[in-house]
C-alpha positions as MATLAB code, in Angstrom:
seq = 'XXXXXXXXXXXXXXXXXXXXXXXXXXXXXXXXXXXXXXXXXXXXXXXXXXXXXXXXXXXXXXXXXXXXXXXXXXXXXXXXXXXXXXXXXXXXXXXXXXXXXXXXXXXXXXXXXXXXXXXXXXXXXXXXXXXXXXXXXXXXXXXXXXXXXXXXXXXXXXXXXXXXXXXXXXXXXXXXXXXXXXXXXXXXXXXXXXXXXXXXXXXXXXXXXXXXXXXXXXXXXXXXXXXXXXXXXXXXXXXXXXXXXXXXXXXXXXXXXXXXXXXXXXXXXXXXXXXXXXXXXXXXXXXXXXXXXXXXXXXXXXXXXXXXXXXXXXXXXXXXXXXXXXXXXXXXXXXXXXXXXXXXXXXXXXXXXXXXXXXXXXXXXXXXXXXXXXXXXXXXXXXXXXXXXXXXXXXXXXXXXXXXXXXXXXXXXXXXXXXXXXXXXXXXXXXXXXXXXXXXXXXXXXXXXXXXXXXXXXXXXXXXXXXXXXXXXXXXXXXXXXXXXXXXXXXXXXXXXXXXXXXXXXXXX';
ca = [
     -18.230   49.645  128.459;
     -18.277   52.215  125.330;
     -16.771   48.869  123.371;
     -18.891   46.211  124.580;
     -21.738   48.048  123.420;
     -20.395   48.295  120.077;
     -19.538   44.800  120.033;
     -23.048   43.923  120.483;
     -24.335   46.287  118.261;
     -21.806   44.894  115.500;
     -23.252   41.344  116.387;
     -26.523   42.678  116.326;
     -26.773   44.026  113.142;
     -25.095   41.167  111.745;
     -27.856   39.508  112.921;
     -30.346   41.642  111.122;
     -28.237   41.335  107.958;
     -28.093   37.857  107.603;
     -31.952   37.380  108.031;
     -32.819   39.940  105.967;
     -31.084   38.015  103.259;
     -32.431   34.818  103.932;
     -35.676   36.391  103.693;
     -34.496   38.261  100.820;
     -33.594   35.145   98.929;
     -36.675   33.126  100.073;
     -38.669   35.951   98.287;
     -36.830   35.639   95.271;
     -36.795   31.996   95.515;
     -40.796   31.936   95.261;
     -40.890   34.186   92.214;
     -38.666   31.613   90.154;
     -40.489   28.459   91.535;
     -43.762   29.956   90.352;
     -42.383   30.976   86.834;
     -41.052   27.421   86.107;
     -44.545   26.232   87.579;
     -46.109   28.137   84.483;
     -43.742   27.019   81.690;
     -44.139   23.740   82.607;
     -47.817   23.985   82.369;
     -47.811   25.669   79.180;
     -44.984   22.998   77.744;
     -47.631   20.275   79.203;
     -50.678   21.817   77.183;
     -48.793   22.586   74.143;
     -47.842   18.719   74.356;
     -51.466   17.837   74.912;
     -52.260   19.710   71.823;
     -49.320   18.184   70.038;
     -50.469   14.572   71.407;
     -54.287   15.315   70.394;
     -53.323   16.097   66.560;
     -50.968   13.326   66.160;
     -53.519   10.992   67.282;
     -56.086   12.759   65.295;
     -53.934   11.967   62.109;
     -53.103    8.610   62.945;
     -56.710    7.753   63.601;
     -57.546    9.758   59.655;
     -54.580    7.492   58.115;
     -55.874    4.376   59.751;
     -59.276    4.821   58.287;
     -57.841    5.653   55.116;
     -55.543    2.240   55.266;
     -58.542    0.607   56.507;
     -60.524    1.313   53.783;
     -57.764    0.693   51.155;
     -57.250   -2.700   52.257;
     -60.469   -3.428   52.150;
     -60.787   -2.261   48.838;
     -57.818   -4.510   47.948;
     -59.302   -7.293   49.740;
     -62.502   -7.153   47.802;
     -60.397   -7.055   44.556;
     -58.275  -10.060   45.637;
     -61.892  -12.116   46.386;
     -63.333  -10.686   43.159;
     -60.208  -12.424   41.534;
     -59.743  -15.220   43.531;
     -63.455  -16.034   42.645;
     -62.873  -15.515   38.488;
     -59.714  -18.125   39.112;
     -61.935  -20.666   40.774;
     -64.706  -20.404   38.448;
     -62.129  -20.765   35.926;
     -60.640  -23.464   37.219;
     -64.025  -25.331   37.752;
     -64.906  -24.838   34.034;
     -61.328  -26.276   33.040;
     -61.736  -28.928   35.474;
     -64.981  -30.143   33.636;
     -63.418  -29.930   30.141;
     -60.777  -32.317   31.467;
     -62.755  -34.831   32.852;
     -65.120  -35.228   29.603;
     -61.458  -34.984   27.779;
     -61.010  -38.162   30.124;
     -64.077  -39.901   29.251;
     -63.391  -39.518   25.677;
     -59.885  -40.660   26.147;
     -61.327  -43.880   28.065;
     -63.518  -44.432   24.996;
     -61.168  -44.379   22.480;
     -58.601  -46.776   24.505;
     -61.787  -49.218   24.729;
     -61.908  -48.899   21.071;
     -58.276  -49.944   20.548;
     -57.923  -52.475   22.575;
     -60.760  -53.683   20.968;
     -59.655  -53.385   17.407;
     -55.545  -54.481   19.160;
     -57.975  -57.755   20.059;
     -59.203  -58.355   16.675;
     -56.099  -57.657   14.600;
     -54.517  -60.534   16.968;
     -57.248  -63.443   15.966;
     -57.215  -61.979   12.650;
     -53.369  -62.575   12.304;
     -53.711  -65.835   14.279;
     -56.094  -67.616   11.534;
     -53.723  -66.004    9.063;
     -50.724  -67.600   10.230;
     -52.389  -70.987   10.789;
     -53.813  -70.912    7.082;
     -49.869  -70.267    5.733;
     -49.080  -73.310    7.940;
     -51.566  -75.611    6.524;
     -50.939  -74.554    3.076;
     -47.510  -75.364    3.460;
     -47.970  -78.948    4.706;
     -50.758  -79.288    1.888;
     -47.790  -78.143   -0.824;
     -45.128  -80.370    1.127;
     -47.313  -83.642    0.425;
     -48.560  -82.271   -3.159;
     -44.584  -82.191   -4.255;
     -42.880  -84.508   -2.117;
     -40.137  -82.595   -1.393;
     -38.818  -80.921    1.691;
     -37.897  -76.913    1.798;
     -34.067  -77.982    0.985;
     -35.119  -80.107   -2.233;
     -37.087  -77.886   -3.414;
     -34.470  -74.847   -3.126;
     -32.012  -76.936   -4.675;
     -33.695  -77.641   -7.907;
     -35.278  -74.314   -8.079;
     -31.147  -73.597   -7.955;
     -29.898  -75.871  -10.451;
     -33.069  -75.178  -12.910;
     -32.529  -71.153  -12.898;
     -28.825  -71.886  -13.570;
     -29.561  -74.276  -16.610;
     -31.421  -71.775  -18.444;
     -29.058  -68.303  -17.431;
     -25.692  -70.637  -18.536;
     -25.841  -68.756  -22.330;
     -26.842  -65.576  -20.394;
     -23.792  -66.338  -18.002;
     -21.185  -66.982  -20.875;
     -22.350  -63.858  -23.316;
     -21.874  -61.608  -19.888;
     -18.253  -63.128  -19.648;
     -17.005  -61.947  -23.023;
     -17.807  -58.523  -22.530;
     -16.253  -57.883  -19.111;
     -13.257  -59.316  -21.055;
     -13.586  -57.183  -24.375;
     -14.068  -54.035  -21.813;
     -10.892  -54.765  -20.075;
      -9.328  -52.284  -22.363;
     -11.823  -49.753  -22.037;
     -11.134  -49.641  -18.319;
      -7.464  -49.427  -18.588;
      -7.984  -46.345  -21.034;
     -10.665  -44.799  -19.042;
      -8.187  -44.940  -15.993;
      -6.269  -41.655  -17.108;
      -9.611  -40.085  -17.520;
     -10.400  -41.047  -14.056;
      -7.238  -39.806  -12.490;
      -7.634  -36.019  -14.539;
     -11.438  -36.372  -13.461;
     -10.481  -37.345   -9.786;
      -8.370  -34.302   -9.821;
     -11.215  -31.999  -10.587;
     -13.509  -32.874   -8.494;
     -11.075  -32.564   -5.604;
     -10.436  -28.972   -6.072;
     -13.680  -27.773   -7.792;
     -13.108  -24.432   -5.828;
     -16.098  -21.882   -6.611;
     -14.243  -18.508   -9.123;
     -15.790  -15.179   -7.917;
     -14.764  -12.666  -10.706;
     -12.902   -9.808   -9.395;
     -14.984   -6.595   -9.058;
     -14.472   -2.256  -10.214;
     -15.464   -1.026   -6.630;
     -15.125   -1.144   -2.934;
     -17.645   -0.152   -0.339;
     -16.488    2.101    2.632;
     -18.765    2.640    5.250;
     -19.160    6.053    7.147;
     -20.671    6.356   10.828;
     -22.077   10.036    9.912;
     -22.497   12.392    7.223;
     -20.479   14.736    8.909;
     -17.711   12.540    8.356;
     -18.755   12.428    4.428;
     -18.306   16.339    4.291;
     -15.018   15.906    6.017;
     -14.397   13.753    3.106;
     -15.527   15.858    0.554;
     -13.728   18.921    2.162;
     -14.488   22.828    1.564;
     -15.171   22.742   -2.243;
     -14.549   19.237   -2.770;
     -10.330   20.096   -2.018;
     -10.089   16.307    0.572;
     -11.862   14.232   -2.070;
      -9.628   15.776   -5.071;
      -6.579   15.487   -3.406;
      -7.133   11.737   -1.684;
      -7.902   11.026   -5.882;
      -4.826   12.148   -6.903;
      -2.529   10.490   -4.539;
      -4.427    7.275   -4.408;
      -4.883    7.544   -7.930;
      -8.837    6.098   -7.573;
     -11.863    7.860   -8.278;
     -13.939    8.479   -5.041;
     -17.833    8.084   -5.658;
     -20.088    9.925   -3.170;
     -23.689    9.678   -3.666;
     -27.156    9.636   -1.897;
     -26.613    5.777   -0.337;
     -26.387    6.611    3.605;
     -23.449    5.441    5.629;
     -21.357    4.594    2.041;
     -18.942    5.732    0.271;
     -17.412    3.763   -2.655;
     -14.062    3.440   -4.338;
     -13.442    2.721   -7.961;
     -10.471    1.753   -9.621;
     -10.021   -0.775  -12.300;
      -6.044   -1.147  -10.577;
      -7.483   -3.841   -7.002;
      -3.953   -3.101   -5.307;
      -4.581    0.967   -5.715;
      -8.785   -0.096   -4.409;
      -7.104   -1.623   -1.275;
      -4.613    1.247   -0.281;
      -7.596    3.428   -0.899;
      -9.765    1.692    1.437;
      -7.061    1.319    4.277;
      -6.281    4.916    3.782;
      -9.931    5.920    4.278;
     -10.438    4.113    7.037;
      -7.495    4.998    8.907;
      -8.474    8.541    8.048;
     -11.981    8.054    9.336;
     -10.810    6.790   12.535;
      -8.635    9.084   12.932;
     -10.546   11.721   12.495;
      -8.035   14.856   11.002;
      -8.809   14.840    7.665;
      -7.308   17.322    4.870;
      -4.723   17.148    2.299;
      -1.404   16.715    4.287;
      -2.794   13.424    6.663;
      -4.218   12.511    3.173;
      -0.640   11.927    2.231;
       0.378   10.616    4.797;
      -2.113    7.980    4.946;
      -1.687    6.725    1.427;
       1.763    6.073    2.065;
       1.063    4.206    5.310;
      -1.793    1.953    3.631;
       0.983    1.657    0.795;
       3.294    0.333    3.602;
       0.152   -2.176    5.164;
      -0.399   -3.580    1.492;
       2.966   -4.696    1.064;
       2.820   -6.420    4.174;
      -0.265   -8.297    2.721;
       1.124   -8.900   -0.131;
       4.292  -10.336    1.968;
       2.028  -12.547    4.550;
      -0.183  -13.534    1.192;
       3.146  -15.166   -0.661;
       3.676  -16.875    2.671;
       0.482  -18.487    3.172;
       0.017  -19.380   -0.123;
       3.494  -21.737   -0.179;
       2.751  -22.784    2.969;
      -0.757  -24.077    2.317;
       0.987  -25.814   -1.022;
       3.853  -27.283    1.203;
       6.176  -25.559   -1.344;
       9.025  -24.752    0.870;
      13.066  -23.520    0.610;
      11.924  -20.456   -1.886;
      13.715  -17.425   -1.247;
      11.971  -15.051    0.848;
      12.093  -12.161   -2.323;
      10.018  -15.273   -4.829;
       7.537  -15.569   -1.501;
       7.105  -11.597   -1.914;
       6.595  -11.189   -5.623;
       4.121  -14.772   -5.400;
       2.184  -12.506   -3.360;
       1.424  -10.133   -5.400;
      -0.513  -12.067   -7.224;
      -2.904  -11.827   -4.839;
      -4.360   -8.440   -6.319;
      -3.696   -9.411  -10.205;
      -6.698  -11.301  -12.315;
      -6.440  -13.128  -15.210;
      -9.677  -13.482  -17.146;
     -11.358  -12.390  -14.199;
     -10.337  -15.243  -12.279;
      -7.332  -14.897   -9.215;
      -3.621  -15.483  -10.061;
      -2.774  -16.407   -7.015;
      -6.167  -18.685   -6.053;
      -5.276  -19.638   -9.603;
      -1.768  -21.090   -8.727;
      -2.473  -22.539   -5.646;
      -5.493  -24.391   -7.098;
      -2.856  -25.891  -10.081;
      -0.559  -26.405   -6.974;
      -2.704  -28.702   -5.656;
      -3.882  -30.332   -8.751;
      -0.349  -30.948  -10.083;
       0.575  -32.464   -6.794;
      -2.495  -35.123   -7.150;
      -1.683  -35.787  -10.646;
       1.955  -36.149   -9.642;
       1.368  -38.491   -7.180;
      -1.038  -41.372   -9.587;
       1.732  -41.362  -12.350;
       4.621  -41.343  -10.132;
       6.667  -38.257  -10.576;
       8.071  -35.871   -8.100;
       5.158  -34.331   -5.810;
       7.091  -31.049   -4.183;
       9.226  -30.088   -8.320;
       5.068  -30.338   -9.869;
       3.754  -28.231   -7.233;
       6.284  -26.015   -6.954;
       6.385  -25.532  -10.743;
       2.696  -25.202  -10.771;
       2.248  -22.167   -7.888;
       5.652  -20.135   -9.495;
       3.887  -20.699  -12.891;
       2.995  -17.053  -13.595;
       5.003  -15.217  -11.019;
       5.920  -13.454  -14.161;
       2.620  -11.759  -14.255;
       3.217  -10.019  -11.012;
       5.674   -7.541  -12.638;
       4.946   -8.163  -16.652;
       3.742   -4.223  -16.304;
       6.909   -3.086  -15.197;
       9.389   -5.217  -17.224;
       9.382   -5.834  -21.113;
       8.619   -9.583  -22.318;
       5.542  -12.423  -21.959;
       5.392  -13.513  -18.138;
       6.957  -16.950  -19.026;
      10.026  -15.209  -19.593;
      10.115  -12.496  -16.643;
       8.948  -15.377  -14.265;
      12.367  -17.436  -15.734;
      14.080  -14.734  -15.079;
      12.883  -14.221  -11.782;
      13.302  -17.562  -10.758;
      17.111  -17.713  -12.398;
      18.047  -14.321  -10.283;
      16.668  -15.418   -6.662;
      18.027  -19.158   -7.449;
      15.142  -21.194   -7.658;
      15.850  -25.020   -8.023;
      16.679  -25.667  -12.109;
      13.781  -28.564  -12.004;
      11.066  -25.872  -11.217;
      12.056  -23.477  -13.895;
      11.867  -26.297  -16.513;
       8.637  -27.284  -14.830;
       7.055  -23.703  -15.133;
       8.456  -23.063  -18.554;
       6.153  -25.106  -20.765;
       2.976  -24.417  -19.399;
       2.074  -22.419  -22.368;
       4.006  -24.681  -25.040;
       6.877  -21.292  -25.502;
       9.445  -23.902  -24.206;
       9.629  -27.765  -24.616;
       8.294  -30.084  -22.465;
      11.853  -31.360  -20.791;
      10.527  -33.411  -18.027;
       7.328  -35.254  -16.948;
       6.417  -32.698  -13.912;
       6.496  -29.999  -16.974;
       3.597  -31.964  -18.365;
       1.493  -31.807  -15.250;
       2.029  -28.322  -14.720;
       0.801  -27.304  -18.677;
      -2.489  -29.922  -18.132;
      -3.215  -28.231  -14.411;
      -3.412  -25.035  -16.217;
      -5.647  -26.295  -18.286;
      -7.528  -28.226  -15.463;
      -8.065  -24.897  -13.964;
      -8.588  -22.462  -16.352;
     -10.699  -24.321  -18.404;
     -13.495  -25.662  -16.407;
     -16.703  -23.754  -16.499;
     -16.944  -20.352  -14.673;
     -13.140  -20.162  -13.919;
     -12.434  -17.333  -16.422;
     -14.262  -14.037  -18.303;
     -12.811  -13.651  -21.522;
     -14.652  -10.100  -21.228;
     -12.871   -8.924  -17.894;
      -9.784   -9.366  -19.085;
     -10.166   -7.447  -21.996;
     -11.368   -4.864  -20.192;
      -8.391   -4.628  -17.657;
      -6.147   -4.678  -20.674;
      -7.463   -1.958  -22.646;
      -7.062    0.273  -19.133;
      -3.361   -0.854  -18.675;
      -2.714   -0.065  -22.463;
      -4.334    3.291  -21.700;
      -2.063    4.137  -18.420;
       0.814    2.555  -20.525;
       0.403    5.075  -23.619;
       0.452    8.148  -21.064;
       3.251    7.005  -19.156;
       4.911    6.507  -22.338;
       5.711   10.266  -22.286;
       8.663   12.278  -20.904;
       7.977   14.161  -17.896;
       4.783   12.062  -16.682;
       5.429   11.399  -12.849;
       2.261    8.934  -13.086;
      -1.387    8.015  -14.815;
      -4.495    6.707  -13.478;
      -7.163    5.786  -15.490;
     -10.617    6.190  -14.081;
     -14.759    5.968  -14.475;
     -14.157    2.589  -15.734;
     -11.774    3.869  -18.453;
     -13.994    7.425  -19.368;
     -10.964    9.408  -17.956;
      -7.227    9.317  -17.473;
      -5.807   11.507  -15.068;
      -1.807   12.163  -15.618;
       0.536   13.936  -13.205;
       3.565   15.258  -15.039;
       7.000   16.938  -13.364;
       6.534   20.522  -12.770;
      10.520   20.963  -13.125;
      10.305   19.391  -16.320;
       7.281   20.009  -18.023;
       5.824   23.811  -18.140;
       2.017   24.590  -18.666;
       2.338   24.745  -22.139;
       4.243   21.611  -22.962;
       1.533   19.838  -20.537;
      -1.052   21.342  -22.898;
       0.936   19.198  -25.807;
       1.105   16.450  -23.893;
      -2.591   16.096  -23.272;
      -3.242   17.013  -26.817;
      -0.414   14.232  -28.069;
      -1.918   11.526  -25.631;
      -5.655   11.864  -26.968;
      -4.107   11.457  -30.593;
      -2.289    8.099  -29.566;
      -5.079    6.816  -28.119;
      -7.251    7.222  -30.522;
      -5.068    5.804  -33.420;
      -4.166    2.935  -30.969;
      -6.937    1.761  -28.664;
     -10.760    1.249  -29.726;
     -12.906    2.064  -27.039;
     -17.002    3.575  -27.190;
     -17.829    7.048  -26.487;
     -15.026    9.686  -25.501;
     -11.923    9.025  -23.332;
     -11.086   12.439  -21.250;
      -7.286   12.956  -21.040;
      -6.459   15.540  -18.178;
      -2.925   16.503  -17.202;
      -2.276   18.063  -13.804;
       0.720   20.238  -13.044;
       1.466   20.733   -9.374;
       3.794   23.093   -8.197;
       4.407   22.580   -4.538;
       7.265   24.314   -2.488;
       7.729   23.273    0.819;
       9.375   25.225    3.877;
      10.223   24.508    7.527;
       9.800   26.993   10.617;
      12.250   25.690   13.755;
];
């Protein structure tokens, strides 16, 4: 009994427990529903507010679009109106250009009208004063031509027969003038323009930070890029140029490639200085060797030993009287091979001869005798064909004249030389005096090199520290100054300075 009753009391408050917690958690249940009640209605007014001020904005920009618009609009009508009125008033001018046009078209037709019965009374009066003339003289158009024929040759017949004697008596003046014509022919043909050679090359410089590179710290770059080029470097106020002067055009042209290799480069100071001089010294004589080349080639002198093509070349940067050895010989090259061809001799020996003709001249300031004779030489040593040497030989009458082709060669120097503007007696002078000058100091023992400068004001020489000491360098400058001035004649002063360098060199591994 004792555990029924507990049974039911178990079930009982069971009971009680479970709906107390349903009604527990419908209480709680209420309290959340009516919180999310109240954010939603404050998310739904903050939305409202949101929703009010957007449209409050987009209704402001609207108006303000609105109103530019119609601004723009009103432009645009303002404009459209100008163009119109425009147009009308351009209209107008070309319709009274129209009516004027119309006039003046009346007008020639008009005039096209009377020029046409003008020219058709003209051509009937010719007509009927031909007939008129026809029955005057009888004669048809073929008569009359006919006698007018045979009468104009009855009275010319003395004119006829004087004319015929002198075309005979000037037969021989033709056949003399024919040699003229051939030399004269020959001229013409090759009348290349002479440019006489010029003291001074122009470098240019992107900054004048590069010049002071140039110059270096107290002028050191500049004085030692002198004395290994052996040019004088001018630097003045012209912006962006720097000019080299040297009276020597192969020492101008290492100078220049060595500047502007240095310039590009960018390192510049004493020992790249070097260096660069002897790598524009290397470029040159590949000039010089591509210059020998083209020059045969353009002659169509071929078969010469490559060592005659290299010294031909040369030439290139030698003058003579100003004018170009080498433009020199290849202008006689071509001239001997016209002349050549008129009178029959052999084309390739007269050109030949003519472009070898001063090869001489390419080394006559290293080698003792005229430049006929070192060009013989030359020519004997590399074996050159015996027909050009005698060709060459003549040209300035030191040999015979053995063969025809030695002829042409001696009257296409002439040819070239001669004509007007070729050569400057003057310039010539000039660049001998300044090789006499380098000559006299070179003359002495113990000078490594010379360089005459400022267009022959200065000579700079370089003597052999090991074998001259600073007081036998003091005679030498002292000795020089005497020789030149007992053996050259020159205006003003000529400044004789000898430089001693003592340079020991060292290597840290």
């Amino acid at each position: 009994m004792s555990l029924k009753l507990a049974v039911l009391l178990a079930g009982l408050a069971a009971l009680v427990g479970v709906g107390f917690g349903y009604f527990l958690r419908w209480i709680i249940s209420l309290g959340q529903r009516g919180s999310v009640e109240l954010r939603i209605k404050q998310m739904e007014l903050h939305a409202r507010e949101e929703a009010k001020k957007i449209v409050e904005e987009a209704t402001t920009k609207a108006e303000e679009t609105a109103k530019e618009k119609r601004e723009e609009f009103k432009e645009r009508e303002e404009k459209v109106k100008k163009t119109e009125d425009r147009l009308i008033k351009k209209e107008e001018f070309l319709d009274k250009r129209q009516l004027d046009i119309d006039k003046e078209i009346e007008q020639v037709k008009e005039k096209v009208s009377e020029i046409k019965s003008i020219r058709e009374k003209a051509e009937g009066l010719e007509k009927q004063r031909y007939e008129e003339l026809q029955k005057v003289s009888r004669m048809t158009e073929e008569d009359a031509k006919e006698t007018l024929i045979k009468e104009i040759e009855r009275k010319s017949e003395e004119d006829i027969t004087i004319r015929l004697q002198k075309l005979e008596n000037s037969g021989t003046e033709k056949i003399e003038s024919r040699a003229k014509e051939i030399l004269t022919s020959s001229i013409q043909r090759l009348a290349n323009s002479v440019s006489s050679e010029v003291f001074s090359t122009s470098v240019a410089i992107p900054s004048d930070e590069i010049k002071g590179k140039i110059i270096g710290k107290e002028g050191r770059n500049i004085k030692a890029f002198e004395r290994v080029s052996g040019v004088e470097i001018i630097v003045d106020d012209t912006p962006g140029l720097i000019t080299i002067s040297s009276y020597d055009s192969v020492r101008r042209q290492v100078a220049k490639a060595a500047l502007e290799a240095l310039i590009q480069d960018g390192r510049i100071q004493p020992a790249k200085i070097e260096e660069m001089v002897e790598k524009a010294k290397q470029e040159i004589n590949k000039i010089i060797k591509e210059k020998g080349e083209a020059a045969a080639y353009e002659c169509g002198v071929f078969n010469l030993d490559p060592r005659i093509v290299s010294i031909l070349g040369r030439l290139h940067f030698r003058t003579s009287y100003g004018q170009n050895v080498l433009q020199h010989s290849i202008e006689m090259s071509h001239i001997s091979g016209m002349l050549a061809t008129e009178i029959g001799a052999n084309v390739n020996i007269a050109k030949a001869g003519a472009l070898l003709h001063d090869i001489g001249k390419a080394v006559d300031h290293e080698i003792a005798g005229t430049h006929v004779d070192i060009g013989r030489r030359i020519l004997q040593k590399f074996g050159a064909d015996e027909k050009i040497i005698r060709a060459m030989e003549s040209h300035h009458g030191e040999y015979p004249y053995s063969t025809l082709e030695s002829y042409i060669v001696q009257s296409a120097d002439a040819i070239s030389g001669a004509r007007p503007g070729a050569r400057r007696d003057s310039v010539e002078n000039y660049l001998k005096r300044l090789g006499e000058l380098e000559a006299i100091a070179t003359s002495f023992t113990g000078v490594e090199k010379a360089y005459a400068l400022q267009a022959g004001r200065e000579i700079r020489i370089f003597v052999t520290p090991s074998e001259v000491n600073d007081l036998e360098a003091k005679d030498i400058a002292r000795n020089i100054a005497i020789r030149v001035e007992n053996e050259l004649k020159y205006p003003g002063e000529i400044k004789v300075v000898v430089i001693r360098e003592s340079r020991t060199i060292e290597f840290a591994r």
